[in-house]
N, C-alpha and C positions, 0 to 999 in steps of 0.2 A: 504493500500500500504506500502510495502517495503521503510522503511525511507531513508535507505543509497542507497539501487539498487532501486531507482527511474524509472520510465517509460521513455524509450528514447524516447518515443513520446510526450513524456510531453514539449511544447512551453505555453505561454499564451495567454489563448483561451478570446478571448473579441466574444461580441455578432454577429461582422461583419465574425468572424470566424465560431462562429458556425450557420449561417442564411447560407455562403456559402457552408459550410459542407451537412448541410440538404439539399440544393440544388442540392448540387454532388449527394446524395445518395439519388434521385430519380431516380438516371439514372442507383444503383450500386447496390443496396441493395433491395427497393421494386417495383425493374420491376420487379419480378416475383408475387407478392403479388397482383399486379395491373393488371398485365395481365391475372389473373388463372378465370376471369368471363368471359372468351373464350374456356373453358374447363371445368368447373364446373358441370355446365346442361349437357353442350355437350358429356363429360362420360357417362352420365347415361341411360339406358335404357330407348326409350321413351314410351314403354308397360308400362313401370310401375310408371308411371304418369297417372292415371288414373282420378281423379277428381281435381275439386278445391282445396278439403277437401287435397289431398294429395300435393297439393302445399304448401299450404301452414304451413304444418307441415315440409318439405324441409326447406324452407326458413326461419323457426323459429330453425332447427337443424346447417344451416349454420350459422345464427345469433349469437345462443350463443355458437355454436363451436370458431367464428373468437374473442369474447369477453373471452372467457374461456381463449382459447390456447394463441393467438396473444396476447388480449392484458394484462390479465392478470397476465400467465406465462413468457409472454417472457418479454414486456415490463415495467413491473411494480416489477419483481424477477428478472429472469434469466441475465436481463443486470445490473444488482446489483452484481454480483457474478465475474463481469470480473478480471483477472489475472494482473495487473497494466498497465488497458487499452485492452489487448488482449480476444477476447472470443474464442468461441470452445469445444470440448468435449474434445482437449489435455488440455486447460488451467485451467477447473474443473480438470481434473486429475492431472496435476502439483500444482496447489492450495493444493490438498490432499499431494501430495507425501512431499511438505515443509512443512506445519503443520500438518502432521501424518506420522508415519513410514511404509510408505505403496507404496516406489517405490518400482518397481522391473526393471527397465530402465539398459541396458549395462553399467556399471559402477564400476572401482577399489575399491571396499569396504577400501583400506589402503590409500586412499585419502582424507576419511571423518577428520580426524587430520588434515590434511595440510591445508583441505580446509575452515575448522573451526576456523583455526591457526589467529583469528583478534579478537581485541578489539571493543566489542559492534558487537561480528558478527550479522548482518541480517539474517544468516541461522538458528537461534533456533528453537527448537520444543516448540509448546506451551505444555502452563498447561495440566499436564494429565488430562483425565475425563475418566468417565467409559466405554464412548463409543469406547472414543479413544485405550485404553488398551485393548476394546474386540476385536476391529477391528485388532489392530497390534500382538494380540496374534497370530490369525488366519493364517495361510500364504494363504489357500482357496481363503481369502477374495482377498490379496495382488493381485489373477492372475486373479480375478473375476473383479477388478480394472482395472488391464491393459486389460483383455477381452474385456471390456464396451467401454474402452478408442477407442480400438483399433475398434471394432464393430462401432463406432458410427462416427468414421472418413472414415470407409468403406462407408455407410450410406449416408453420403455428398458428397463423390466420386460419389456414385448410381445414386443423384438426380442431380448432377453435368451432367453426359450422359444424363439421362433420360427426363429432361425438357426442353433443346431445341430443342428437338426431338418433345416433346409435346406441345409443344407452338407452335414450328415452320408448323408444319405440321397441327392443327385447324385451322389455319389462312392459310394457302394454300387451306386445306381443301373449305374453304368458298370464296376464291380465285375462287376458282371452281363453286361453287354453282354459284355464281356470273357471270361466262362467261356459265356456262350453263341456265340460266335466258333470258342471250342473246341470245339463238341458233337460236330463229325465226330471226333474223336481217341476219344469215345468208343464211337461205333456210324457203320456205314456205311450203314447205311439212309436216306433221309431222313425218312422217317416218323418214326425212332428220333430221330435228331438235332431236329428240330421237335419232338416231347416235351420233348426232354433243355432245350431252350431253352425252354418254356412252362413248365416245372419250376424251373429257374433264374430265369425272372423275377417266380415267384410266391411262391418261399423263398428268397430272397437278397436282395433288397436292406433290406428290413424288419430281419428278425432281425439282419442286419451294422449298420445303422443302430441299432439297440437298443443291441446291445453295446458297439457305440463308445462311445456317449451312455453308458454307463452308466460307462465307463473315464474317460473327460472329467471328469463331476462328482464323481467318485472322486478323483481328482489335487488339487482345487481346497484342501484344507486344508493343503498345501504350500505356499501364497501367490505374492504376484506374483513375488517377488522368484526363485526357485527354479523357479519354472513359465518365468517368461522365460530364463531360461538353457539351460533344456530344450529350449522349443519354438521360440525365436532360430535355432538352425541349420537347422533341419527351413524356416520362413520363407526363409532365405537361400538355400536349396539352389531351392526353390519359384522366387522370384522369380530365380535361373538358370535355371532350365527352360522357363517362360512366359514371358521375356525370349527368350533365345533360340532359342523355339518360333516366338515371333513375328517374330522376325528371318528365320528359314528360311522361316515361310508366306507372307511377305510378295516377298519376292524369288525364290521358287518358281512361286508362283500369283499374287499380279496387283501389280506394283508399282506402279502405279493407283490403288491404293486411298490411295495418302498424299495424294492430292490430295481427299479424301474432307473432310477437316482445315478445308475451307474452310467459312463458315456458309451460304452458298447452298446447299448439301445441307439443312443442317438446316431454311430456309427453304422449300424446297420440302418436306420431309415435313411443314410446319404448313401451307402453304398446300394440298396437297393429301389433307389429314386426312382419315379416314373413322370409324367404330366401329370397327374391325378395327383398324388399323392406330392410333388413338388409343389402344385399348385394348394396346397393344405398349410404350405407354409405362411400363407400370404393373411392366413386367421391364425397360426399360432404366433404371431409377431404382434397383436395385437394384446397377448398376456404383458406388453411390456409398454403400452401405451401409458402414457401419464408419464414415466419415466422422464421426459424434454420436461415436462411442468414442472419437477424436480429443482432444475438448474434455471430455466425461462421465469421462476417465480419464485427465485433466492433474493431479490429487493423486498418482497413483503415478508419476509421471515428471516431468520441465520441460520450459518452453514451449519453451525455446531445441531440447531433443534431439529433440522430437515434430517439430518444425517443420524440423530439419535435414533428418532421415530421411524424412519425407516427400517433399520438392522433389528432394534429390538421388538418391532411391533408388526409392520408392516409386510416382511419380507416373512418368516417363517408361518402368519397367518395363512399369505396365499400359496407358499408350499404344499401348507396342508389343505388348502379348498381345491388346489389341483387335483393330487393325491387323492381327495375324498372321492371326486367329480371320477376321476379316472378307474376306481377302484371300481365304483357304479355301473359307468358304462361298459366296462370289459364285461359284467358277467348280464347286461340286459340288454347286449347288441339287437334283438328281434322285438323286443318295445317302442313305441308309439312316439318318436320326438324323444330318444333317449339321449340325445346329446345336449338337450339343456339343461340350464341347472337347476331350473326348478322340479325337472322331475326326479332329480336326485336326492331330494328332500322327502321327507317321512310325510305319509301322504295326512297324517293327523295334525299336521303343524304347515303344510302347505298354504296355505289361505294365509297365515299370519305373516310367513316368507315373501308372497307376494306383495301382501301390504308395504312390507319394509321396503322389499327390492326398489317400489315407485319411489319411496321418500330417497330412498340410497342413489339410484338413478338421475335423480334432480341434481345430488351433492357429486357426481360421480365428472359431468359435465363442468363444476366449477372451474378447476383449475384450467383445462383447456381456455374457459372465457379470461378467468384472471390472467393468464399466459399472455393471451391476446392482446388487452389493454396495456400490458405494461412494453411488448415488443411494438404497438405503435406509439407508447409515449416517446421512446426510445429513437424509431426512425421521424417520429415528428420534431423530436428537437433536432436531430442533426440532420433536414431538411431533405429529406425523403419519403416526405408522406405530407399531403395536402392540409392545410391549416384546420384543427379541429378542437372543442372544448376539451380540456383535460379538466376531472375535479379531481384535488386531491383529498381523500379522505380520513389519513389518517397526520397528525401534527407531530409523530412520533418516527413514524415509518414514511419514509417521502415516497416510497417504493409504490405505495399502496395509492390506486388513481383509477377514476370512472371515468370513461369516456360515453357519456351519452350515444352518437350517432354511431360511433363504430356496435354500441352495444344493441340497437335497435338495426342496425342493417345485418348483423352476425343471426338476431333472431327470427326475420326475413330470409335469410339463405337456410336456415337451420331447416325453416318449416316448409320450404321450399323442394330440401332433399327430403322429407317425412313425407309430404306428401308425394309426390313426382317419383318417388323407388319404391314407397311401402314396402319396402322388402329388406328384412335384414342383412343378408347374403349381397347385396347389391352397394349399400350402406357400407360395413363391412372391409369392402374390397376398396373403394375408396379411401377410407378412414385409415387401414393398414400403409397403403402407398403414401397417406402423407407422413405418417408417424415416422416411418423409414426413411422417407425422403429428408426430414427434419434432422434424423439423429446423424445421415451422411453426413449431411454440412457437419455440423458438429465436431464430428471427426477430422474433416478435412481441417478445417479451421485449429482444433485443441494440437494436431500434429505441429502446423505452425507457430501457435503460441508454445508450445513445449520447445522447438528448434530457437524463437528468437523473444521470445519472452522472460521463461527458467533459462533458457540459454543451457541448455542439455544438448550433449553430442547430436549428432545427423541421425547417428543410426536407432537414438530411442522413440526420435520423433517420425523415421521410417517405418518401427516396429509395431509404433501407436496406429498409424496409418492402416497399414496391412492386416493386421490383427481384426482391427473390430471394423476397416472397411472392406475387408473381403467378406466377413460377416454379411453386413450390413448391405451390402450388392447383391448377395445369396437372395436376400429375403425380397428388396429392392426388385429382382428376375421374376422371383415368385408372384409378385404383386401386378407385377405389368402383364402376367396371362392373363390376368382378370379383368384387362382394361376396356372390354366391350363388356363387363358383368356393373360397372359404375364407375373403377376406378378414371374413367373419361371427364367425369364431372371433377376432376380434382386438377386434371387438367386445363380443360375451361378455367376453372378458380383460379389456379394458379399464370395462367393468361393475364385474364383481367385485372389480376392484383399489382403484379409482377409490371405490366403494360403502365398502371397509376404508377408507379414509384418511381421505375425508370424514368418517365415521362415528366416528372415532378422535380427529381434530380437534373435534369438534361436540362429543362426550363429554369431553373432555379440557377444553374451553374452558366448560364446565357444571357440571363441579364443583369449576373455578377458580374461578366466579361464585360456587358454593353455600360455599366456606371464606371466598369473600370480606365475604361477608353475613352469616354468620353467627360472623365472628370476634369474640373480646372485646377490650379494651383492657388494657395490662401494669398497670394501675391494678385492676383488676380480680382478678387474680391477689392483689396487695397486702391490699386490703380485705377478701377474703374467708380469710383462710389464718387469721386468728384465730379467724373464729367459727364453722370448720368442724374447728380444729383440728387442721391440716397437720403432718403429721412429714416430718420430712427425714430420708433412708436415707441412709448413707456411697455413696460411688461417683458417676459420673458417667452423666446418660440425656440420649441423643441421640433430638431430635424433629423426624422430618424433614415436612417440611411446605412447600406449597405456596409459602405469602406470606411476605413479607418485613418484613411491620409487624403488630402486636400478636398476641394466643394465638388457635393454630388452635383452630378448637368440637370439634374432637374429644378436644383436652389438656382444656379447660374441664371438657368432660361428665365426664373420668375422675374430675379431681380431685372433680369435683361427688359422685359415687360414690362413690369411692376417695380419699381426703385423704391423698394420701402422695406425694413427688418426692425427686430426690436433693438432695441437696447441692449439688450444681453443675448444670446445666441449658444444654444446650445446643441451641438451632432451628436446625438445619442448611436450609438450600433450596436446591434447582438452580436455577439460570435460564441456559437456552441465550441466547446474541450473537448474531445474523445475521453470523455473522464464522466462520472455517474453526477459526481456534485462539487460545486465551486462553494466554498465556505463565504459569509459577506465578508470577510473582513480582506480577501483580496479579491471579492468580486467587481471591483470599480477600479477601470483601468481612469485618471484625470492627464488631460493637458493641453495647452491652447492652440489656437488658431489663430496667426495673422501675430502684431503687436498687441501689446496689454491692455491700450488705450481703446481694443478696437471689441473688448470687452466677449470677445470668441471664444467659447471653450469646446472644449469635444470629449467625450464619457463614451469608453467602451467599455461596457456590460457583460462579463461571461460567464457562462453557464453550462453547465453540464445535460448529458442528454434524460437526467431524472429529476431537475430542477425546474420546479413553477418558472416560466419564462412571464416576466412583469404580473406577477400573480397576487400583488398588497395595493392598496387602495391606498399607499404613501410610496409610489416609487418616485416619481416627480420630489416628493421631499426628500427620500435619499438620496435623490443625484445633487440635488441642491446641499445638502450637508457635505457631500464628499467633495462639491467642489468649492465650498467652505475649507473644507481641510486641505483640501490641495493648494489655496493661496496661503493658507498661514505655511504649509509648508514649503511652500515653493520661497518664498520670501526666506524661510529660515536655514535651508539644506538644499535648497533645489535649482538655485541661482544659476547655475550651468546650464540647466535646460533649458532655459526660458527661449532661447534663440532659434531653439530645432523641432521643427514641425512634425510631430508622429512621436516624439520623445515623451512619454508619457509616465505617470507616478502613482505604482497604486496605492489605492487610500482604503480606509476601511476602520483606521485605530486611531480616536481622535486625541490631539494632543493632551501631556497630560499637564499640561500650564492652564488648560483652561482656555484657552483662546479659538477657540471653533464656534461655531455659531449654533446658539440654543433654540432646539424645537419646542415649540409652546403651543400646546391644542388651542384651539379657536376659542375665548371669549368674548362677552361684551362688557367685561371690566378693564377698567384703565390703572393698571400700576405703577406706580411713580418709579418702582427699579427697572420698569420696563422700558426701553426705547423703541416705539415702535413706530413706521412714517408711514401719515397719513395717504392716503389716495391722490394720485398725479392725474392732474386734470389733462386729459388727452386735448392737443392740440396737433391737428393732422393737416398738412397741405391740403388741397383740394382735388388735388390731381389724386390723392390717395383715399378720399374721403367713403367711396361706394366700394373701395375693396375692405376699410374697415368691416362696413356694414356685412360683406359678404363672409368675412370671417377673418381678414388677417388682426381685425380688432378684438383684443384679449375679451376672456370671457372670466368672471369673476368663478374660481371653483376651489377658491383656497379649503384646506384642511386642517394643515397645519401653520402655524402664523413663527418667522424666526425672531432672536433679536440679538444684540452684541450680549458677552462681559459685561458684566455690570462695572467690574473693576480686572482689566489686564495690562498692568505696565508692562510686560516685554513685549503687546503688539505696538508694532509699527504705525505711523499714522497712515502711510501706503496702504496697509492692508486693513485699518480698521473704515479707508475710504471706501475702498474696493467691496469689503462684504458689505458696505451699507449701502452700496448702487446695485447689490446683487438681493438685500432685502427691497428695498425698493423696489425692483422689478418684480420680485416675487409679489408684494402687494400691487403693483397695479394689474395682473391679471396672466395667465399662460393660455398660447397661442401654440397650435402642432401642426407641421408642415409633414405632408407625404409625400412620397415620389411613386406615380406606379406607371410602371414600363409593361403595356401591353405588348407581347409577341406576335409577331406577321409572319408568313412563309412566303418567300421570294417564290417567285415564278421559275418552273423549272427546276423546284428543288425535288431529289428525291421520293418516293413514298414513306421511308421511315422516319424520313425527319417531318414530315407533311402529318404521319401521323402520332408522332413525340410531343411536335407542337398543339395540335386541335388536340391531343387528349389534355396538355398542360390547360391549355386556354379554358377548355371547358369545367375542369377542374377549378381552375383561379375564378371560375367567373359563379360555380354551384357550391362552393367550399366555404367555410366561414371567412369574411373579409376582413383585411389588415388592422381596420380603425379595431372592431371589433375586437380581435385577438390582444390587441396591443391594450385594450380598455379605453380607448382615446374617445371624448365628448365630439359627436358630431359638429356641436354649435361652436367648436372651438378649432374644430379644422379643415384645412386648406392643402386640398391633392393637386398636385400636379401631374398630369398626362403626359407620355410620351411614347413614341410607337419605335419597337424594333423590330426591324425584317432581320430574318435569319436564312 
């Protein structure tokens, strides 16, 4: 971890924290790990279950599939690899892009100075090694990075739809089975009864499977923290039932089967492979599903309680509900749907089993959705995924974040695949291909960060490779026979997701290029204010803007038009870290624009890709504090800068003489230790008079009111001028300048760029808008337009 940008999730965790932790994340993380022996068998063809002999080679493939992949890979590596606390296929890809030069992320290449601009920075590149030099030589590699990145976030989206679709619907499924069991209670006929059952399995398991889905994504803006306390017991009760189901079926019907545990089982079903029985692989891969939620949903928990709960709770329950399940069906191969698991269950406790499995089912889906929210918070900050609400719901866990739209369109495709397959087996083979495809990337990626991250020889990170990706392409083969059975729909998905990101990335990184070339120099600004004859309005206008060194063209064009700014001038810029979270106290990069007199500053804002981006209803009063501290300190230590444009100083830790400027909530009392300046009566040329009105005229939205030291003899009389033209402005009112660069496609251009573009535009134009995102008061701002052909 990151010494100085520590994890903002970092509190002190004592035992009572992490016992509750593990607790929550049975309700978060492996419901779906716990519920997938409802769908395991239930996938698979039951023709091709043919003997004992073939059960029991199943159940030694599941075995050492769940010990292989679960516990070995994920649990014992891959949760070793997290990002300072976060996991994910973005936070392996940020781990690379800060220790190897291998982003390619939206980003002002003439920011890396400014943003390096600290003593003892936490940004260094480590020690070259050969690896790292061949890899950064490459640019191939650089897009084959973000491809993976990008691919594998797709991937968790997939399984995000695809499993409570599948979970929900075997459990209605059996819903069914179950009131068709009962049909004689209703009529004695059998005629009647055979209706009443062909009736029950054509409106019930659908419409039940709807409803639920619909109750599930319903719940989801009560966040992790609330939903795992909920769905925690309902887990715990589960894994008593199919623990001790498996206990009974195993010591009932063949206690035999534990010698199954040996790998010659599983050697013999590879050496006597076939299509049928290959193709069987593509549902036993699904014993291992949830496993990605594991690592994909290490920001709303720690490594230590994921990692407990699993080994001692989680993993030996479903040994034994295999076990139980396997022991069952080897000896009632010629029974009625004997590869589910409900009919493994004692037929005097069935009914209560089913009841559960629904509530289980519900909880079983979570992590898949929490997965989701938190891998697009992730590509949403580091500008690979279209502008969308983030809430964050817990003040403790910053991990822990609802995204409204992404959670209502995930329940739209969920009920989508429920309806349009009603078929488990179809579901199923889907759902397999994306889990697999998910834990590839994983692999590919953990190989890398083992060669340039641990900085471990070539050949462990070879081994890591080969090992669980020859594996993992085994099952990968398996999956894609099935791709006319569903797995087609994950395709599709993976299209359309895959087509937004790119498209969103390509856009994004196009009209960074287009501010970057077409910006001016702060010299510029200087030389033309006299002969255009610039007025300065009282108040302060924030111009948020891409780069980080000299005026964005769309400030230029206005002034060019418009010859009017405030008083004080402030370029705000985002720039996301490859890093999970930026602590405040260096998250404000301060430094000016132009000479001092010309009262310019500029604040780069950075942020991590787990960090509320402008998420408090006082960020305006922190830029204003920080660039409070940035003149007292600039006057005191920083006198060398002042001449170089991009030179910049971060702030965050106010001095401790006292001399920074005091935030004061708004009242309507007058204190005599207060110095506070009255309202500046706006006097505006004429020529500039109808663009006040139209908005370049401040808008009263104070919140917080500043004022000097009551008593600071070591401030300067410089700097106690300076912050009292900077309260000043602040009381006469803040003004926000936007720039938006609508995209064009030149004639003649390609079809992929033709359709990178109309997919960005469309996007930019149906996606939440900039004012919006940013919190910005309509009445207070002022966009400017500009068109780039590409």
């Amino acid at each position: 971890m990151d010494p100085q940008l520590g994890s903002a999730n970092q509190f002190k965790e004592t035992w009572k924290h992490t016992l509750l932790l593990s607790f929550q994340s049975l309700g978060v993380i492996y419901g779906q790990l716990s519920t997938a022996p409802l769908y395991v068998f239930g996938t698979m063809n039951a023709e091709d279950i043919k003997s004992e002999e073939t059960v029991y080679e199943l159940f030694s493939c599941i075995f050492w599939t769940i010990n292989i992949i679960s516990l070995l890979k994920y649990a014992f590596i891959v949760l070793r690899a997290d990002d300072n606390g976060e996991g994910g296929t973005f936070a392996l890809y940020s781990l690379l892009c800060r220790h190897a030069k291998v982003g390619l992320l939206p980003n002002d290449t003439s920011a890396n100075e400014v943003m390096h601009y600290e003593t003892g920075s936490p940004f260094k590149i480590k020690v070259e090694s050969r690896a790292r030099r061949a890899i950064e030589k490459h640019k191939s590699s650089h897009y084959l990075m973000l491809f993976l990145a990008l691919f594998g976030s797709c991937m968790t989206i997939g399984v995000g739809v695809l499993t409570p679709a599948l979970s929900v619907y075997s459990v209605s499924s059996g819903v069914q089975r179950s009131m068709s069991d009962m049909a004689h209670l209703f009529s004695s006929s059998p005629r009647k009864q055979e209706a009443i059952s062909n009736a029950f399995e054509k409106y019930v398991p659908v419409p039940t499977a709807s409803a639920i889905l619909v109750c599930l994504f319903t719940l989801q803006h009560y966040g992790t923290h609330k939903i795992g306390f909920i769905f925690a017991p309902i887990i715990v009760i589960w894994l008593i039932f199919i623990g001790g189901g498996g206990i009974y079926n195993i010591f009932h019907w063949n206690k035999q089967i534990i010698h199954a545990v040996s790998p010659m089982y599983m050697y013999r079903f590879v050496k006597n492979i076939e299509i049928k029985s290959w193709r069987s692989l593509g549902s036993i891969v699904l014993c291992v599903a949830g496993s990605e939620a594991m690592f994909a949903d290490l920001g709303h928990f720690r490594k230590k309680s994921i990692k407990i709960t699993f080994v001692c709770l989680i993993y030996p329950v479903l040994v034994l509900c295999y076990a139980g399940q396997a022991a069952y069906i080897s000896k009632n191969l010629h029974a009625a749907d004997f590869n589910h698991l409900s009919e493994s269950i004692p037929h005097r406790i069935r009914h209560w089993f089913i009841a559960l499995s629904l509530l289980a089912s519900v909880v079983g889906s979570q992590a898949t959705i929490t997965a989701s929210f938190s891998i697009i918070n992730q590509c949403l900050a580091l500008g690979c995924f279209p502008r969308v609400k983030v809430i964050h719901t817990s003040d403790k866990i910053h991990g822990q974040v609802y995204i409204p739209d992404i959670n209502w369109l995930l329940m739209v495709l969920s009920l989508a695949v429920t309806i349009g397959f009603h078929d488990i087996m179809r579901i199923g083979s889907a759902t397999g291909l994306a889990v697999i495809s998910g834990m590839l990337v994983t692999t590919c990626l953990m190989s890398l960060v083992i060669a340039l991250y641990w900085e471990k020889n070539l050949f462990e990170s070879v081994c890591c490779l080969i090992f669980f990706g020859s594996i993992e392409v085994m099952y990968v083969s398996a999956c894609m026979l099935n791709f006319h059975k569903g797995a087609w729909y994950l395709v599709v998905l993976l299209a359309l997701s895959l087509t937004v990101m790119l498209s969103w990335h390509y856009g994004t990184k196009k009209k960074l290029e287009f501010d970057l070339q077409n910006k001016v120099s702060a010299e510029w600004l200087t030389d033309i204010s006299p002969g255009l004859g610039v007025t300065r309005v009282p108040g302060i206008g924030f111009i948020y803007t891409d780069i980080v060194t000299g005026i964005p063209a769309f400030f230029s064009h206005f002034i060019t038009n418009l010859p009017a700014f405030h008083q004080v001038l402030i370029f705000v810029s985002f720039k996301s870290l490859p890093m999970p979270y930026v602590p405040a106290s260096r998250r404000y990069l301060i430094g000016r624009v132009g000479p001092k007199d010309l009262k310019i500053y500029r604040c780069v804002v950075r942020y991590g890709y787990c960090d509320p981006i402008r998420d408090t209803d006082n960020f305006e009063e922190q830029i204003i504090s920080s660039i409070g501290e940035f003149i007292t300190m600039e006057e005191n230590e920083f006198e060398s800068l002042n001449s170089s444009e991009g030179r910049m100083v971060v702030v965050g830790k106010p001095p401790a003489d006292g001399s920074a400027l005091i935030p004061l909530n708004e009242t309507n009392s007058d204190e005599e230790s207060v110095s506070l300046v009255s309202n500046i009566e706006t006097q505006l040329a004429p020529m500039v008079a109808d663009a006040v009105e139209s908005g370049l005229g401040s808008v009263m939205r104070k919140k917080v009111r500043f004022m000097l030291p009551a008593k600071s003899p070591k401030m300067r009389a410089s700097v106690r001028d300076e912050l009292q033209e900077l309260i000043d402005a602040r009381e006469s009112g803040t003004a926000y300048f936007l720039g938006q660069v609508h995209l064009a496609v030149r004639d003649g251009s390609d079809v992929l760029k033709r359709l990178l573009i109309m997919t960005y535009a469309f996007c930019d134009k149906n996606c939440r808008e900039p004012p919006v995102a940013l919190n910005i008061p309509h009445a207070a701002l002022v966009e400017v337009g500009m068109v780039c052909c590409i």
